[in-house]
VOGU-3710 file (C-alpha; in Angstrom, 3 decimals, decimal comma):
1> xxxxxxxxxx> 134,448/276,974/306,663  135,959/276,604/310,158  136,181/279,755/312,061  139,088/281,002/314,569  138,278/283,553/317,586  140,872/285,120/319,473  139,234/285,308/322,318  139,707/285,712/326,006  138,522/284,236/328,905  139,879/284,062/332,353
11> xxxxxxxxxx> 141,795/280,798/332,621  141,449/279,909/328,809  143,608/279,195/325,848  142,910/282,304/323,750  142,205/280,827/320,601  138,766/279,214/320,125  138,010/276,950/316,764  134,770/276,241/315,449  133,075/274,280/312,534  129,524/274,960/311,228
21> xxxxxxxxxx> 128,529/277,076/313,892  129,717/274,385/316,906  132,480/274,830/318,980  135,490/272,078/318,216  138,354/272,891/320,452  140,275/275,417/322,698  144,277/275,268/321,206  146,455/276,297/318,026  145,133/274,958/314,838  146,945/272,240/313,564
31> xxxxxxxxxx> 148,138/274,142/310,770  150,491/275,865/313,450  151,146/273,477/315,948  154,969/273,813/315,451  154,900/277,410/315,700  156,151/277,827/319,040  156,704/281,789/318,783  152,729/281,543/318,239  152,233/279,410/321,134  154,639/281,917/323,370
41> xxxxxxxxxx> 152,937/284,912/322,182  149,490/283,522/322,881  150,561/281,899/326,719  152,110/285,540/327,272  148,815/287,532/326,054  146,471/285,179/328,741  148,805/285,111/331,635  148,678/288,825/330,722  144,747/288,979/331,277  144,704/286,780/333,864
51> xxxxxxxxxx> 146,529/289,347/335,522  143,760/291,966/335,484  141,711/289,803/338,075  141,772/288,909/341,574  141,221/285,406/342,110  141,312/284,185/346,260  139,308/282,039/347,856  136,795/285,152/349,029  137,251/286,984/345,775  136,882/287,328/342,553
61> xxxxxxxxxx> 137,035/290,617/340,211  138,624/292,596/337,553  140,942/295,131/338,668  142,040/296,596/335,178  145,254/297,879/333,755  147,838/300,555/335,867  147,701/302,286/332,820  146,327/303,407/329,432  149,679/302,716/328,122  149,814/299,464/329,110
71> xxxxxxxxxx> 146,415/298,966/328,076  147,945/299,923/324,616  150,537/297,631/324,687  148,119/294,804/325,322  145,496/295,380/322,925  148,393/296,224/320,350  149,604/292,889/321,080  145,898/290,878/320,711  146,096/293,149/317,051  149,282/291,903/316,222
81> xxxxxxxxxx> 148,136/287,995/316,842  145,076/288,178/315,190  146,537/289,872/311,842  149,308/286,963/311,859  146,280/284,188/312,330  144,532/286,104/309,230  148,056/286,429/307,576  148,597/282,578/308,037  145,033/280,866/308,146  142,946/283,427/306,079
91> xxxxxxxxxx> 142,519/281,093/303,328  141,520/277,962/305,363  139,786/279,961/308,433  137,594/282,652/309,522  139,339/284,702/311,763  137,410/286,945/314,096  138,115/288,343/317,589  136,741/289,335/320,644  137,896/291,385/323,818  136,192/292,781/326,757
101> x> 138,430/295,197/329,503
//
């Protein structure tokens, strides 16, 4: 069975698939390739974390939310797109997830 993380990674397309244990690609599953409120939600949710680091030419580091609401918000949001991956791939995909902040 092929398995879907949500998973994020500075820089990265959140959603990670794999096949027998082996990394296959970093995108939306074919399955929902035309599902372009998937594809906004997910573009919002990494620009989002992208957001908690400073990247410069001297720097790099995490700087963290302004808030615990907004931290919330966010992981309320990760929630929401990892229930609609199990809601719409369950039966073809493993659907895990992963955060670190």
């Amino acid at each position: 069975m092929k398995k879907i993380k949500l998973y994020l990674e500075y820089q990265c397309f959140p959603i990670w698939i794999y096949a027998d244990g082996h990394f296959l690609y970093n995108d939306i599953p074919k399955e929902l390739v035309e599902d372009k409120e998937l594809e906004r939600k997910l573009v919002s949710l990494q620009e989002k974390y992208n957001d908690l680091f400073i990247d410069t030419d001297t720097e790099f580091k995490y700087i963290r939310f302004n808030s615990d609401i907004e931290k919330e918000v966010f992981l309320d949001e990760f929630n929401q797109i990892t229930n609609y991956l199990q809601e719409a791939l369950g039966e073809e995909y493993a659907i895990g997830n992963e955060i670190k902040i």
